[in-house]
VOGU-844874 format. One line per field, with one value per residue (C-alpha): residue in one letter; residue number from 1; x, y, z. Coordinates in steps of 0.5 Angstrom, whole numbers. Last residue first. Layout:
// residues N
resn <- A ...
resi <- NUM ...
c1 <- X ...
c2 <- Y ...
c3 <- Z ...
//
This chain:
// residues 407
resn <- X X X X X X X X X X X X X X X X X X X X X X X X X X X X X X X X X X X X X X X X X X X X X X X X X X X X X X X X X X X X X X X X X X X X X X X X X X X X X X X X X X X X X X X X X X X X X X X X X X X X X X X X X X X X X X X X X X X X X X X X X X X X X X X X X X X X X X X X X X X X X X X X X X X X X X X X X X X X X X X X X X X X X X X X X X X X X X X X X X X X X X X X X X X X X X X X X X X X X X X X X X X X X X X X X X X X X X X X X X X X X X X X X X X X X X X X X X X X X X X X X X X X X X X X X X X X X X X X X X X X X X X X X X X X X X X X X X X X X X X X X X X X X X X X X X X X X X X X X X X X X X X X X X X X X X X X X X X X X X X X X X X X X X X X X X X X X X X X X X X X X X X X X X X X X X X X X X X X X X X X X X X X X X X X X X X X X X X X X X X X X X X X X X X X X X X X X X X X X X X X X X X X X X X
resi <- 407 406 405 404 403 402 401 400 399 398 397 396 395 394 393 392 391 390 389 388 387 386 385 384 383 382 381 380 379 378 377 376 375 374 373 372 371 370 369 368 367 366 365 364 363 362 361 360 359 358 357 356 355 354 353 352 351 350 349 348 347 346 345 344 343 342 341 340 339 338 337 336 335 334 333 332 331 330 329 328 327 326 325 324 323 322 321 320 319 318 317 316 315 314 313 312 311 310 309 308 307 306 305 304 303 302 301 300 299 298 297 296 295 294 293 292 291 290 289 288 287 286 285 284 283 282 281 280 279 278 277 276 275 274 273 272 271 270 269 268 267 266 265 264 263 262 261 260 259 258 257 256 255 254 253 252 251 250 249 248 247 246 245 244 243 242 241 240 239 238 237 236 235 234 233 232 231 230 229 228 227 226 225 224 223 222 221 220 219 218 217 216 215 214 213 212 211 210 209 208 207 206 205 204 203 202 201 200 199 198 197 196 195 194 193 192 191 190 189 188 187 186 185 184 183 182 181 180 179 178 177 176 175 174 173 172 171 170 169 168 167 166 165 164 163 162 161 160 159 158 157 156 155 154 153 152 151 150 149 148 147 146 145 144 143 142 141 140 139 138 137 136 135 134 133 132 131 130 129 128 127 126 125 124 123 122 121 120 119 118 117 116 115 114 113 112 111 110 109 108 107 106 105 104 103 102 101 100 99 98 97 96 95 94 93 92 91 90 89 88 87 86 85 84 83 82 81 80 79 78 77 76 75 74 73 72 71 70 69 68 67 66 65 64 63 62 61 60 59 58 57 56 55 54 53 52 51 50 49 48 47 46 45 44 43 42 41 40 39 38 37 36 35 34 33 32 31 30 29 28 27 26 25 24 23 22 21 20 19 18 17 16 15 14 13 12 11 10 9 8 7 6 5 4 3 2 1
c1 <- -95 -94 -100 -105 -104 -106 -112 -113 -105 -107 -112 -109 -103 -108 -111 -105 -102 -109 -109 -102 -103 -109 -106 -100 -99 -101 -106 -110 -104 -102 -103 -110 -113 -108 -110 -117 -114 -110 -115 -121 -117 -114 -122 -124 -119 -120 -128 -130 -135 -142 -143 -146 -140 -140 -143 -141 -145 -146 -142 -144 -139 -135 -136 -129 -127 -123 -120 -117 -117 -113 -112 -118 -119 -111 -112 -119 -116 -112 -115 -120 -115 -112 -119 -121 -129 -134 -136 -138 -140 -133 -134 -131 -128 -126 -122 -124 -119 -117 -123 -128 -131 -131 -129 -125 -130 -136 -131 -131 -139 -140 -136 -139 -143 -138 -140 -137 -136 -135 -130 -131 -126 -129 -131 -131 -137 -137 -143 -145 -147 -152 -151 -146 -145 -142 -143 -138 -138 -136 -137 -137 -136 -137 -132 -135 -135 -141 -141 -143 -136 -135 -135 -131 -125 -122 -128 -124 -124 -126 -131 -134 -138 -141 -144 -148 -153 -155 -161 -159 -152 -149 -147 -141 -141 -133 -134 -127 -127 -131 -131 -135 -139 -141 -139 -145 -149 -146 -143 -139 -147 -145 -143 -135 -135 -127 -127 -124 -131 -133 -127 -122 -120 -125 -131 -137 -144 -144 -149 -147 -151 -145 -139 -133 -127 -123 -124 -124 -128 -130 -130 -133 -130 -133 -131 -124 -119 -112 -111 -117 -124 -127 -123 -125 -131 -127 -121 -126 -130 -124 -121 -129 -129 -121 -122 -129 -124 -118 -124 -127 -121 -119 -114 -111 -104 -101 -101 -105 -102 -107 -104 -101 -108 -110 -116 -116 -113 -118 -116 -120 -120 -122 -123 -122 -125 -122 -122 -115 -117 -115 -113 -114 -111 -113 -111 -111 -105 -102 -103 -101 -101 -100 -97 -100 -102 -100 -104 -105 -104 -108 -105 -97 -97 -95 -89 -91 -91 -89 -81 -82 -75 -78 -85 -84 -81 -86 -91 -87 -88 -95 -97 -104 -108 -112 -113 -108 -110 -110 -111 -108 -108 -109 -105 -105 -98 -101 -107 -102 -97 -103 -101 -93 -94 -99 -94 -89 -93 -94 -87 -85 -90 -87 -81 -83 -86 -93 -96 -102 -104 -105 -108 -112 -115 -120 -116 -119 -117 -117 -118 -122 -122 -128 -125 -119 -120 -125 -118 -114 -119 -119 -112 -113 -118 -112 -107 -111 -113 -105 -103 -109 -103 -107 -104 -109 -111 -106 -106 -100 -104 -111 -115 -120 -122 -124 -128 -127 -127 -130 -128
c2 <- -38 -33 -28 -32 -32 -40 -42 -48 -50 -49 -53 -59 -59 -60 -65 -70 -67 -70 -77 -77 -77 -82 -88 -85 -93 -97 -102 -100 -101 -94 -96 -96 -91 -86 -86 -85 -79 -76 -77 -75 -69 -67 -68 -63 -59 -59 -59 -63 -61 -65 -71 -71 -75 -71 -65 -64 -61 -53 -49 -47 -42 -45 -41 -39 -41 -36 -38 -38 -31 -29 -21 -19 -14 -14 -21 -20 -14 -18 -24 -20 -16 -22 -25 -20 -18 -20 -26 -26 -31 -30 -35 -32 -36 -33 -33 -27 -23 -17 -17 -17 -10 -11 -4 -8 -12 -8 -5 -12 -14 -7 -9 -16 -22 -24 -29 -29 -35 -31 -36 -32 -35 -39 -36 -41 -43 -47 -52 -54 -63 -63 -66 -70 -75 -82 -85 -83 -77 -74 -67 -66 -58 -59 -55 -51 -49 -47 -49 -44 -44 -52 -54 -48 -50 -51 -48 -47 -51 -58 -62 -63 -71 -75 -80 -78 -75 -83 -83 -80 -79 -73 -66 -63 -63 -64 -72 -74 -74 -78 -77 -82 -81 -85 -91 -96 -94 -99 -95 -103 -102 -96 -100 -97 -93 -94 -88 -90 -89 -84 -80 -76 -69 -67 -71 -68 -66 -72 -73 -79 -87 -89 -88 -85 -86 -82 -84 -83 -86 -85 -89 -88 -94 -100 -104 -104 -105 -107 -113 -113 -116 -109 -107 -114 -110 -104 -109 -113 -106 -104 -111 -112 -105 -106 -112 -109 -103 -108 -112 -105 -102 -108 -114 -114 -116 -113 -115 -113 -111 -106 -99 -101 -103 -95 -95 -88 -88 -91 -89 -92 -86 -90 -83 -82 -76 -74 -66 -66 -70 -78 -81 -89 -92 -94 -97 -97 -94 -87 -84 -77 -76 -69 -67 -64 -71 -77 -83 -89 -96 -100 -101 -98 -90 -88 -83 -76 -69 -63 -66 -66 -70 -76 -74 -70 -76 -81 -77 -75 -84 -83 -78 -76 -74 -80 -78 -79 -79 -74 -74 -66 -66 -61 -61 -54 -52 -57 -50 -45 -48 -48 -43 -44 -52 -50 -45 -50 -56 -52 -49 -58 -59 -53 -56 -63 -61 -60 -64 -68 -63 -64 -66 -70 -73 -73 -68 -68 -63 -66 -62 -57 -50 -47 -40 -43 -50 -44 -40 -45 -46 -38 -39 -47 -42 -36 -41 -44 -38 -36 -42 -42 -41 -39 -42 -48 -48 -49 -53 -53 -56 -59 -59 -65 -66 -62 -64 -61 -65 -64 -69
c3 <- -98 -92 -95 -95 -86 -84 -82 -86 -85 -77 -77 -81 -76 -70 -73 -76 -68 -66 -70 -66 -60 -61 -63 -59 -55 -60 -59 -65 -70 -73 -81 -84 -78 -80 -87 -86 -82 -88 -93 -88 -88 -95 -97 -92 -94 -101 -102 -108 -112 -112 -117 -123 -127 -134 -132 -125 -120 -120 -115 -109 -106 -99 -93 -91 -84 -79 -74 -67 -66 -60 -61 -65 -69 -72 -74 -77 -81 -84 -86 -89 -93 -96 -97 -101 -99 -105 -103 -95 -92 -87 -80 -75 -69 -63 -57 -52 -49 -52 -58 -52 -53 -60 -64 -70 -70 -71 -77 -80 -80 -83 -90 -91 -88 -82 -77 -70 -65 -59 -54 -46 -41 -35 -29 -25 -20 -13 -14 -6 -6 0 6 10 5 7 14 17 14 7 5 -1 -5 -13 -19 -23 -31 -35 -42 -48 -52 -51 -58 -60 -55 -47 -43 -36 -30 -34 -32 -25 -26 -21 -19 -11 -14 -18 -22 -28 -27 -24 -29 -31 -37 -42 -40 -38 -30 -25 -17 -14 -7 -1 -6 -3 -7 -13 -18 -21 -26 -29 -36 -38 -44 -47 -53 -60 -64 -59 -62 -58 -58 -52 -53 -55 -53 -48 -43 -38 -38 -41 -36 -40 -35 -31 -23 -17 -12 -5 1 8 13 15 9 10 5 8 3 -3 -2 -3 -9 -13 -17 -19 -21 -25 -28 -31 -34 -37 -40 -42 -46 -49 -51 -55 -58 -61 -63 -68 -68 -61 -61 -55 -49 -44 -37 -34 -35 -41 -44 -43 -38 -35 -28 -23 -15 -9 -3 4 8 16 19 25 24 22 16 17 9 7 1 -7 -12 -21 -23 -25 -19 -17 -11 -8 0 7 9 8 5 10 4 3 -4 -3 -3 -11 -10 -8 -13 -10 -10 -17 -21 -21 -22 -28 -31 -29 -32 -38 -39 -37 -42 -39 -44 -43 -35 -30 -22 -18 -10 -7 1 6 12 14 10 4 3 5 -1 -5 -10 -10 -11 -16 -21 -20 -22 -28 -29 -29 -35 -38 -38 -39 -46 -45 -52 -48 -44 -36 -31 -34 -29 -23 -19 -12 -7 -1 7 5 10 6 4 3 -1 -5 -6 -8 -14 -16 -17 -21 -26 -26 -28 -33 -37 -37 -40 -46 -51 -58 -64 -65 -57 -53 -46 -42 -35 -39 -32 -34 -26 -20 -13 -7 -1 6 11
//
Protein backbone atom coordinates (compact mmCIF):
# COMPACT_ATOMS: atom_id res chain seq x y z
CA UNK A 1 0.00 0.00 0.00
CA UNK A 2 1.77 3.25 -0.84
CA UNK A 3 0.89 6.00 1.42
CA UNK A 4 1.93 9.49 1.46
CA UNK A 5 2.47 11.24 4.02
CA UNK A 6 1.61 15.16 4.61
CA UNK A 7 0.62 16.98 8.21
CA UNK A 8 0.26 20.52 9.42
CA UNK A 9 -1.67 21.99 6.23
CA UNK A 10 -3.04 25.19 8.00
CA UNK A 11 -6.32 25.50 5.21
CA UNK A 12 -7.53 29.56 5.36
CA UNK A 13 -4.04 30.36 7.07
CA UNK A 14 -3.11 34.25 7.26
CA UNK A 15 0.00 35.65 7.90
CA UNK A 16 -0.68 39.14 9.58
CA UNK A 17 -2.56 40.95 6.64
CA UNK A 18 -1.33 38.65 4.07
CA UNK A 19 -4.14 35.63 2.86
CA UNK A 20 -1.82 32.46 2.35
CA UNK A 21 -4.98 30.92 0.84
CA UNK A 22 -3.62 30.58 -2.68
CA UNK A 23 -0.21 29.35 -1.73
CA UNK A 24 -1.80 26.38 0.03
CA UNK A 25 -3.95 25.81 -2.95
CA UNK A 26 -1.07 25.36 -4.92
CA UNK A 27 1.05 23.39 -2.39
CA UNK A 28 -2.40 20.70 -1.99
CA UNK A 29 -2.46 20.84 -6.21
CA UNK A 30 1.00 19.70 -6.48
CA UNK A 31 0.36 17.10 -3.65
CA UNK A 32 -2.60 15.55 -5.85
CA UNK A 33 -0.30 15.11 -8.61
CA UNK A 34 2.34 13.16 -6.82
CA UNK A 35 -0.77 10.56 -5.54
CA UNK A 36 -1.29 10.47 -9.46
CA UNK A 37 1.84 10.17 -10.52
CA UNK A 38 2.83 7.25 -8.29
CA UNK A 39 -0.76 5.68 -8.04
CA UNK A 40 -0.99 6.11 -4.05
CA UNK A 41 -3.53 4.60 -2.21
CA UNK A 42 -3.92 6.83 1.17
CA UNK A 43 -3.30 10.33 1.87
CA UNK A 44 -2.44 10.70 5.11
CA UNK A 45 -2.98 13.98 6.61
CA UNK A 46 -1.32 14.31 10.19
CA UNK A 47 -3.01 17.32 11.70
CA UNK A 48 -3.75 20.48 11.43
CA UNK A 49 -5.92 20.81 8.50
CA UNK A 50 -6.69 24.00 8.88
CA UNK A 51 -6.16 27.49 10.52
CA UNK A 52 -7.62 28.09 13.58
CA UNK A 53 -9.41 31.51 12.90
CA UNK A 54 -11.09 29.99 9.32
CA UNK A 55 -14.56 31.05 9.29
CA UNK A 56 -16.81 27.93 8.69
CA UNK A 57 -17.34 29.46 4.90
CA UNK A 58 -13.90 29.18 3.97
CA UNK A 59 -13.46 26.13 6.01
CA UNK A 60 -16.19 24.81 3.58
CA UNK A 61 -14.44 26.55 0.09
CA UNK A 62 -11.31 24.67 1.21
CA UNK A 63 -12.71 21.16 1.47
CA UNK A 64 -14.50 22.08 -1.75
CA UNK A 65 -11.18 23.29 -3.51
CA UNK A 66 -9.73 19.34 -2.14
CA UNK A 67 -12.88 17.33 -3.27
CA UNK A 68 -12.40 19.03 -6.77
CA UNK A 69 -8.39 18.52 -6.84
CA UNK A 70 -8.60 14.91 -5.79
CA UNK A 71 -11.58 14.04 -7.22
CA UNK A 72 -9.42 11.35 -9.59
CA UNK A 73 -7.71 10.40 -6.73
CA UNK A 74 -11.09 9.05 -4.73
CA UNK A 75 -12.51 8.10 -8.18
CA UNK A 76 -10.02 5.03 -8.27
CA UNK A 77 -10.30 4.31 -4.60
CA UNK A 78 -8.14 6.29 -2.96
CA UNK A 79 -8.43 7.33 0.34
CA UNK A 80 -7.57 10.66 2.76
CA UNK A 81 -6.95 9.67 6.65
CA UNK A 82 -6.73 13.05 8.53
CA UNK A 83 -6.81 13.27 11.96
CA UNK A 84 -7.09 17.05 13.90
CA UNK A 85 -4.08 18.86 15.07
CA UNK A 86 -4.10 21.85 17.99
CA UNK A 87 -5.29 24.42 15.45
CA UNK A 88 -8.20 22.19 14.58
CA UNK A 89 -11.10 23.80 16.04
CA UNK A 90 -13.38 20.70 17.07
CA UNK A 91 -16.61 22.40 17.49
CA UNK A 92 -16.20 24.09 13.23
CA UNK A 93 -14.95 20.46 12.69
CA UNK A 94 -17.82 18.93 13.73
CA UNK A 95 -19.94 21.41 11.91
CA UNK A 96 -17.96 21.59 8.41
CA UNK A 97 -18.28 17.80 8.63
CA UNK A 98 -22.08 17.67 9.13
CA UNK A 99 -22.80 19.62 6.18
CA UNK A 100 -19.59 18.22 3.77
CA UNK A 101 -20.61 15.33 2.03
CA UNK A 102 -16.70 14.82 1.20
CA UNK A 103 -15.91 14.32 4.69
CA UNK A 104 -17.16 10.68 6.10
CA UNK A 105 -18.38 10.36 9.78
CA UNK A 106 -15.77 8.34 12.27
CA UNK A 107 -15.97 4.54 11.30
CA UNK A 108 -16.47 2.30 14.59
CA UNK A 109 -12.99 1.47 16.37
CA UNK A 110 -11.96 -1.74 14.65
CA UNK A 111 -13.81 -0.82 12.06
CA UNK A 112 -12.85 -1.71 7.82
CA UNK A 113 -12.58 1.82 6.49
CA UNK A 114 -13.89 2.45 2.87
CA UNK A 115 -12.35 3.31 0.11
CA UNK A 116 -12.81 6.49 -2.26
CA UNK A 117 -13.64 8.90 0.71
CA UNK A 118 -11.90 11.26 3.47
CA UNK A 119 -11.69 10.68 7.20
CA UNK A 120 -11.51 13.13 9.40
CA UNK A 121 -10.76 12.01 13.31
CA UNK A 122 -11.44 14.01 16.07
CA UNK A 123 -10.44 10.91 18.67
CA UNK A 124 -8.28 8.58 19.21
CA UNK A 125 -9.13 5.06 17.25
CA UNK A 126 -8.37 3.10 14.52
CA UNK A 127 -9.44 0.66 11.62
CA UNK A 128 -8.21 -1.46 8.82
CA UNK A 129 -8.17 -0.13 5.03
CA UNK A 130 -7.57 -3.05 1.88
CA UNK A 131 -6.00 -1.09 -1.50
CA UNK A 132 -7.08 -2.33 -4.49
CA UNK A 133 -3.63 -4.18 -4.99
CA UNK A 134 -4.65 -6.52 -1.99
CA UNK A 135 -2.61 -5.04 0.63
CA UNK A 136 -4.52 -4.67 3.97
CA UNK A 137 -3.42 -1.82 6.51
CA UNK A 138 -4.47 -1.42 10.33
CA UNK A 139 -4.12 2.59 10.58
CA UNK A 140 -4.54 4.01 14.58
CA UNK A 141 -5.53 7.42 14.47
CA UNK A 142 -4.10 9.92 17.56
CA UNK A 143 -5.51 13.53 17.46
CA UNK A 144 -3.67 16.33 19.40
CA UNK A 145 -4.10 15.64 22.94
CA UNK A 146 -6.80 18.41 24.34
CA UNK A 147 -8.44 17.52 27.82
CA UNK A 148 -11.84 17.37 26.07
CA UNK A 149 -10.77 15.04 23.82
CA UNK A 150 -9.68 12.37 26.23
CA UNK A 151 -12.70 13.41 29.02
CA UNK A 152 -10.67 15.10 31.99
CA UNK A 153 -12.28 17.19 34.14
CA UNK A 154 -11.78 20.40 34.73
CA UNK A 155 -10.11 21.85 37.37
CA UNK A 156 -6.36 21.27 37.12
CA UNK A 157 -4.20 24.10 38.82
CA UNK A 158 -1.26 24.79 36.42
CA UNK A 159 -0.40 23.90 32.90
CA UNK A 160 2.16 21.48 33.74
CA UNK A 161 -0.22 19.18 35.80
CA UNK A 162 -2.94 19.38 33.12
CA UNK A 163 0.08 18.18 30.37
CA UNK A 164 1.73 15.43 32.69
CA UNK A 165 -2.40 14.08 32.76
CA UNK A 166 -2.37 14.04 28.92
CA UNK A 167 1.12 12.61 28.31
CA UNK A 168 0.18 9.46 30.63
CA UNK A 169 -3.73 9.49 29.32
CA UNK A 170 -2.00 9.67 25.63
CA UNK A 171 0.54 6.85 26.00
CA UNK A 172 -2.32 4.62 27.81
CA UNK A 173 -4.62 4.69 25.12
CA UNK A 174 -1.49 3.93 22.65
CA UNK A 175 -0.25 1.24 24.59
CA UNK A 176 -3.99 -0.69 25.09
CA UNK A 177 -4.45 -0.24 21.33
CA UNK A 178 -3.32 -4.05 20.65
CA UNK A 179 -5.66 -5.48 23.42
CA UNK A 180 -8.61 -3.72 22.00
CA UNK A 181 -11.91 -5.26 19.94
CA UNK A 182 -11.00 -5.89 16.32
CA UNK A 183 -7.41 -5.29 16.46
CA UNK A 184 -5.38 -7.69 14.68
CA UNK A 185 -1.98 -8.13 15.44
CA UNK A 186 -1.19 -9.89 12.48
CA UNK A 187 -1.37 -7.06 10.08
CA UNK A 188 0.91 -4.04 9.23
CA UNK A 189 0.04 -1.09 11.21
CA UNK A 190 0.67 2.61 10.87
CA UNK A 191 0.25 5.46 13.06
CA UNK A 192 -1.14 8.73 12.71
CA UNK A 193 -0.65 11.11 15.04
CA UNK A 194 -0.08 15.17 15.98
CA UNK A 195 1.87 15.19 19.10
CA UNK A 196 5.29 16.63 20.19
CA UNK A 197 7.57 13.41 20.70
CA UNK A 198 10.74 14.45 22.68
CA UNK A 199 13.49 13.45 21.24
CA UNK A 200 12.31 15.54 17.86
CA UNK A 201 14.58 18.91 16.72
CA UNK A 202 12.48 21.84 17.01
CA UNK A 203 13.57 25.27 16.06
CA UNK A 204 10.20 26.87 16.96
CA UNK A 205 6.76 26.01 17.35
CA UNK A 206 4.02 27.07 15.27
CA UNK A 207 2.21 29.78 17.41
CA UNK A 208 2.33 27.78 20.66
CA UNK A 209 4.54 28.01 23.32
CA UNK A 210 6.82 25.17 24.70
CA UNK A 211 5.98 26.05 28.19
CA UNK A 212 1.88 25.19 26.89
CA UNK A 213 3.10 22.18 24.60
CA UNK A 214 2.24 18.37 25.44
CA UNK A 215 5.51 16.51 24.76
CA UNK A 216 4.89 12.81 24.90
CA UNK A 217 8.02 10.54 25.86
CA UNK A 218 9.05 7.92 22.73
CA UNK A 219 8.80 4.89 24.37
CA UNK A 220 4.86 3.93 23.13
CA UNK A 221 6.91 3.95 19.32
CA UNK A 222 7.99 0.46 19.74
CA UNK A 223 9.12 -1.11 16.19
CA UNK A 224 6.46 -3.00 15.92
CA UNK A 225 4.41 0.13 14.16
CA UNK A 226 5.60 -0.46 10.29
CA UNK A 227 5.46 3.19 10.17
CA UNK A 228 4.35 6.48 12.35
CA UNK A 229 3.21 9.50 10.76
CA UNK A 230 3.42 12.35 12.94
CA UNK A 231 2.70 15.82 12.67
CA UNK A 232 3.06 19.21 14.62
CA UNK A 233 6.79 19.80 14.39
CA UNK A 234 7.31 22.40 11.79
CA UNK A 235 10.87 20.17 10.24
CA UNK A 236 10.72 17.43 8.62
CA UNK A 237 12.96 14.95 9.99
CA UNK A 238 12.89 11.09 11.61
CA UNK A 239 13.77 10.47 15.31
CA UNK A 240 16.93 9.62 16.10
CA UNK A 241 17.46 6.08 15.97
CA UNK A 242 13.89 5.40 14.69
CA UNK A 243 13.74 5.43 10.12
CA UNK A 244 10.48 4.62 10.53
CA UNK A 245 9.13 7.70 12.86
CA UNK A 246 8.46 10.40 11.20
CA UNK A 247 7.64 13.71 10.65
CA UNK A 248 6.53 15.82 7.21
CA UNK A 249 6.08 19.09 7.99
CA UNK A 250 3.95 21.58 6.61
CA UNK A 251 3.42 22.09 2.52
CA UNK A 252 4.36 25.45 2.75
CA UNK A 253 6.70 27.83 4.84
CA UNK A 254 4.14 29.43 7.15
CA UNK A 255 5.97 32.61 8.75
CA UNK A 256 9.46 34.19 9.41
CA UNK A 257 10.78 31.70 11.94
CA UNK A 258 10.51 29.01 8.86
CA UNK A 259 11.73 31.12 5.84
CA UNK A 260 14.94 28.57 5.05
CA UNK A 261 12.89 25.20 5.75
CA UNK A 262 12.30 22.93 3.30
CA UNK A 263 9.09 21.45 2.39
CA UNK A 264 8.01 17.92 1.22
CA UNK A 265 5.75 15.15 1.98
CA UNK A 266 7.30 11.43 2.16
CA UNK A 267 6.39 8.31 0.02
CA UNK A 268 5.95 4.75 2.13
CA UNK A 269 5.06 1.63 0.79
CA UNK A 270 3.94 -0.71 3.42
CA UNK A 271 3.84 -4.63 2.74
CA UNK A 272 2.81 -7.40 4.58
CA UNK A 273 5.51 -7.46 6.77
CA UNK A 274 6.04 -3.38 7.10
CA UNK A 275 7.97 -1.28 4.88
CA UNK A 276 8.56 -2.39 1.42
CA UNK A 277 11.57 -0.29 0.83
CA UNK A 278 13.24 2.90 1.35
CA UNK A 279 11.28 6.03 2.36
CA UNK A 280 11.10 8.36 -1.23
CA UNK A 281 11.07 12.32 -0.14
CA UNK A 282 8.86 14.22 -2.80
CA UNK A 283 9.55 17.88 -2.60
CA UNK A 284 7.21 21.33 -2.63
CA UNK A 285 8.26 24.53 -3.71
CA UNK A 286 7.60 26.48 -0.80
CA UNK A 287 6.85 30.00 -1.12
CA UNK A 288 10.09 32.42 -0.76
CA UNK A 289 10.02 34.63 2.67
CA UNK A 290 13.05 37.67 2.40
CA UNK A 291 13.91 39.04 5.50
CA UNK A 292 15.47 42.39 4.38
CA UNK A 293 17.36 44.94 6.03
CA UNK A 294 17.19 48.73 5.16
CA UNK A 295 20.27 51.01 6.34
CA UNK A 296 19.58 54.08 3.93
CA UNK A 297 18.53 55.49 0.81
CA UNK A 298 20.16 52.86 -1.68
CA UNK A 299 18.62 49.83 0.41
CA UNK A 300 14.94 51.59 -0.49
CA UNK A 301 15.39 51.94 -4.30
CA UNK A 302 17.08 48.08 -4.58
CA UNK A 303 13.35 47.31 -3.21
CA UNK A 304 11.57 49.09 -5.27
CA UNK A 305 13.21 47.14 -8.21
CA UNK A 306 13.59 43.49 -6.30
CA UNK A 307 12.86 40.52 -8.71
CA UNK A 308 10.50 38.86 -6.23
CA UNK A 309 8.71 41.84 -4.73
CA UNK A 310 5.36 40.45 -6.50
CA UNK A 311 5.49 37.19 -4.71
CA UNK A 312 7.61 36.70 -1.78
CA UNK A 313 6.41 38.01 2.00
CA UNK A 314 9.03 39.80 3.43
CA UNK A 315 10.08 41.32 6.39
CA UNK A 316 12.34 44.73 6.58
CA UNK A 317 13.89 45.54 9.38
CA UNK A 318 14.83 49.55 8.98
CA UNK A 319 18.50 50.68 10.82
CA UNK A 320 18.17 53.65 9.21
CA UNK A 321 17.75 56.88 11.50
CA UNK A 322 17.55 59.68 9.05
CA UNK A 323 14.96 58.33 6.79
CA UNK A 324 11.10 59.76 7.59
CA UNK A 325 9.31 56.75 8.54
CA UNK A 326 6.01 57.91 6.86
CA UNK A 327 8.16 57.93 3.64
CA UNK A 328 9.55 54.55 4.35
CA UNK A 329 6.44 52.87 5.34
CA UNK A 330 5.24 53.99 2.05
CA UNK A 331 7.78 53.33 -0.16
CA UNK A 332 8.05 49.74 1.45
CA UNK A 333 4.34 49.34 0.72
CA UNK A 334 4.45 50.13 -2.62
CA UNK A 335 7.88 47.89 -3.33
CA UNK A 336 6.44 44.99 -2.05
CA UNK A 337 3.10 43.89 -2.45
CA UNK A 338 2.85 41.09 0.50
CA UNK A 339 5.17 42.81 3.15
CA UNK A 340 4.28 41.50 6.55
CA UNK A 341 6.40 43.85 8.45
CA UNK A 342 8.45 46.45 8.94
CA UNK A 343 10.57 46.38 12.47
CA UNK A 344 12.24 49.82 13.76
CA UNK A 345 15.47 49.29 15.40
CA UNK A 346 15.18 51.03 18.16
CA UNK A 347 18.08 54.00 19.22
CA UNK A 348 20.15 53.38 22.17
CA UNK A 349 19.66 55.96 24.35
CA UNK A 350 21.73 56.61 27.55
CA UNK A 351 20.31 54.64 31.07
CA UNK A 352 18.51 56.75 33.48
CA UNK A 353 20.07 59.09 35.62
CA UNK A 354 18.02 58.83 38.72
CA UNK A 355 17.27 54.91 38.51
CA UNK A 356 20.18 53.48 36.28
CA UNK A 357 18.01 51.53 34.35
CA UNK A 358 17.60 50.73 30.76
CA UNK A 359 14.93 52.44 28.59
CA UNK A 360 11.99 51.09 28.15
CA UNK A 361 10.87 49.83 24.89
CA UNK A 362 6.94 50.24 24.56
CA UNK A 363 5.60 47.81 22.32
CA UNK A 364 7.49 44.85 23.84
CA UNK A 365 6.58 46.02 26.89
CA UNK A 366 2.74 46.42 25.96
CA UNK A 367 3.03 42.67 24.82
CA UNK A 368 4.47 40.98 27.55
CA UNK A 369 2.09 43.22 29.62
CA UNK A 370 -1.12 41.84 27.60
CA UNK A 371 0.42 37.95 27.62
CA UNK A 372 1.22 38.22 31.66
CA UNK A 373 -2.17 39.14 31.83
CA UNK A 374 -3.60 36.26 29.95
CA UNK A 375 -1.68 33.94 31.65
CA UNK A 376 -3.17 35.31 35.11
CA UNK A 377 -6.71 35.11 34.18
CA UNK A 378 -7.79 32.40 31.50
CA UNK A 379 -7.91 28.92 33.36
CA UNK A 380 -5.12 26.42 32.15
CA UNK A 381 -7.71 23.87 31.19
CA UNK A 382 -9.61 26.34 29.21
CA UNK A 383 -10.75 25.24 25.91
CA UNK A 384 -9.33 28.65 23.67
CA UNK A 385 -6.37 28.99 25.99
CA UNK A 386 -4.05 29.25 23.04
CA UNK A 387 -6.55 30.73 20.38
CA UNK A 388 -6.88 33.58 22.43
CA UNK A 389 -3.04 34.18 23.44
CA UNK A 390 -2.68 34.03 19.42
CA UNK A 391 -5.54 36.72 18.40
CA UNK A 392 -3.55 38.89 21.61
CA UNK A 393 -0.56 38.13 19.41
CA UNK A 394 -1.78 38.57 15.96
CA UNK A 395 -3.36 41.99 17.23
CA UNK A 396 -0.14 43.31 18.90
CA UNK A 397 1.55 42.74 15.33
CA UNK A 398 -0.84 44.12 13.20
CA UNK A 399 -0.93 47.61 15.56
CA UNK A 400 2.99 47.67 15.67
CA UNK A 401 3.22 47.60 11.73
CA UNK A 402 0.26 49.71 11.10
CA UNK A 403 0.54 52.67 8.15
CA UNK A 404 1.65 55.97 10.69
CA UNK A 405 -0.37 57.63 8.68
CA UNK A 406 -3.78 55.94 9.59
CA UNK A 407 -3.21 57.21 13.35
Amino acid sequence: MKIVHTADWHLCDRLGRINRTADLRERVERVAAYSEEHQADVLVIAGDLFFEDARHDEMADALTHLNRTFRPFFARGGTILAVTGNHDLDTRIDLVRAGMALVTPPTVAGGELSPGRMYLLNRCSYGTLSARTGDRVQFVFVPYPFAHRYDLPPGFRTREELNTELQNRVAEWVQAVPTRPGFDRALPTVLVAHLHVSGAQVRNLYRISPREDVVIAPGFLHATWAYVALGHIHQAQHLPGLEHVRYSGPLDRLDMGEREDVRGVWLVDVGPTGLREQLTWLPLDPTLMLDITIAGRDDLEAAAVHPQRESAIVRATVTATDLPRDDVTRDLRRAFLRLHEIRWAETPSAPSAQTGTEPLHHTADTAGTVRAYLEREIPMDHPHRQRLFDLADQFLTEEANRDPAAH
